[in-house]
Each structure stands twice: as C-alpha cells, then as structure tokens.
N, C-alpha and C positions, 0 to 999 in steps of 0.2 A: 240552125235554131238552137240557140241556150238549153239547157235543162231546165226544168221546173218540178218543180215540188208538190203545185197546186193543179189540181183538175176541177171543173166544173161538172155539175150534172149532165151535162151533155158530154164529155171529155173531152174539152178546148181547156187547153190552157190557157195563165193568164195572159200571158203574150198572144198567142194565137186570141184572145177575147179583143183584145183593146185592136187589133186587127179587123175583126167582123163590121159589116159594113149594117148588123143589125142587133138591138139589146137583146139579152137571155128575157127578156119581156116581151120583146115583140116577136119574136122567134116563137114562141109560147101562145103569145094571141095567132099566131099565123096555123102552128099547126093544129089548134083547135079548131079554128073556122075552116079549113080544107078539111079535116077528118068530120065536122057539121055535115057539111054542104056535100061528101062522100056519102055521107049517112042518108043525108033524103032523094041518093038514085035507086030509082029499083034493082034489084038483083044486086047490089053490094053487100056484099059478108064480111062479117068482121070474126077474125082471131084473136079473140087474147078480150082483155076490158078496156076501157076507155083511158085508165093512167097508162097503162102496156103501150098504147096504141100512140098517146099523145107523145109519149117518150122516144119512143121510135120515130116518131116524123118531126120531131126537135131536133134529131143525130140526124134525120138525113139533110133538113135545109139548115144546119150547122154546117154540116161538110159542107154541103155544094157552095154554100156561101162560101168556105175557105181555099176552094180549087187555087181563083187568083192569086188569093196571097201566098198559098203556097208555090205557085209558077213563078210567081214574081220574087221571092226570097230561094229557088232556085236557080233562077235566072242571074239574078246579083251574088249569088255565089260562085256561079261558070266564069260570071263576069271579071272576079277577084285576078285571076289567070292573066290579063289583060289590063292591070292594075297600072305598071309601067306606062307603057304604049298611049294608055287615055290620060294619064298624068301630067304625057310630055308633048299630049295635044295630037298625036298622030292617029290616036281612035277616038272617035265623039261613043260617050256612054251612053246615051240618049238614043243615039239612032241604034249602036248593037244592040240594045236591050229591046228596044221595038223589033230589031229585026229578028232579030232571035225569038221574043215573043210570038211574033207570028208565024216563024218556024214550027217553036213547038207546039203553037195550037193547031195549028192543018195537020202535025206528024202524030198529036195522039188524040186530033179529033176531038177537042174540045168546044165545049159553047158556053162561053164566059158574059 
C-alpha cells in the first residue's frame, strides 16, 4: 500500500476509504444504533460518554470492514512473485488468488 498523508477520523486512509464497502456516514449511523440498542439491555455499563464510546465502535466496524481489503491487497502482493508464470498463461490468477484466499482464511481464522 502507498503512503498517504491523509487520515480520517477513524484512521483509514484515503485509499484504505475508497476501499470500505461502507461511507464514514453510515459507519456513524451504524455505531450509534448498536451502542442505542446496547443502552436499553439491562445490566450494560458504559465507560467513558457517548462521543468516546461512538468513536470507538466507528474504529472497530472500520477495521473489521478492512480485514478483506487488506487480505485481498496482500494476497496480490504474494501474487506479484508469480507475475511471470501467470503472464505466460502457466498460472491462472483467479484461481491462486482464490486458493490462497482460502488458505489464508482457515490458517488465521478469519470470518469475512
């Protein structure tokens, strides 16, 4: 991944933004309505106020959002190695990238 310059409130860059598969808007309505709907179980406590709290679950379904992209832009980076070979037709990209994808999601146990 490039360097960048710019961060977001959430710390996604701009690349990493135009990535996400959801706007710094709806990200925003999402962890307001979850930290709501938190608020009216019983026995749930809260730490910190309500900007602390909304911000915090903005970074987290920010990341979780980015898992993929970032599996997927290391995957086509491994891929690079292999640049030849798929070039000259002797490896389909398509299928290493899938298969290695689901390598490395059983090998770190992810849920995409």
């Amino acid at each position: 991944m490039a360097h960048t310059l710019y961060t977001d409130a959430l710390g996604a860059s701009t690349e990493e933004r135009a990535w996400m598969k959801l706007s710094p808007e709806k990200v925003a309505q999402l962890s307001a309505a979850l930290l709501d709907q938190l608020a009216e179980i019983d026995g749930v406590l809260f730490k910190g106020d309500d900007s602390q709290l909304r911000l915090a679950m903005q970074q987290i379904i920010a990341d979780e959002l980015m898992v993929e992209e970032r599996l997927d832009a290391e995957i086509h980076k491994m891929l690079q190695a292999y640049k030849y070979e798929i070039t000259m037709g002797r490896m389909n990209y398509d299928e290493l990238f899938k298969k290695t994808k689901q390598r490395l999601v059983k090998e770190r146990k992810l849920v995409l």
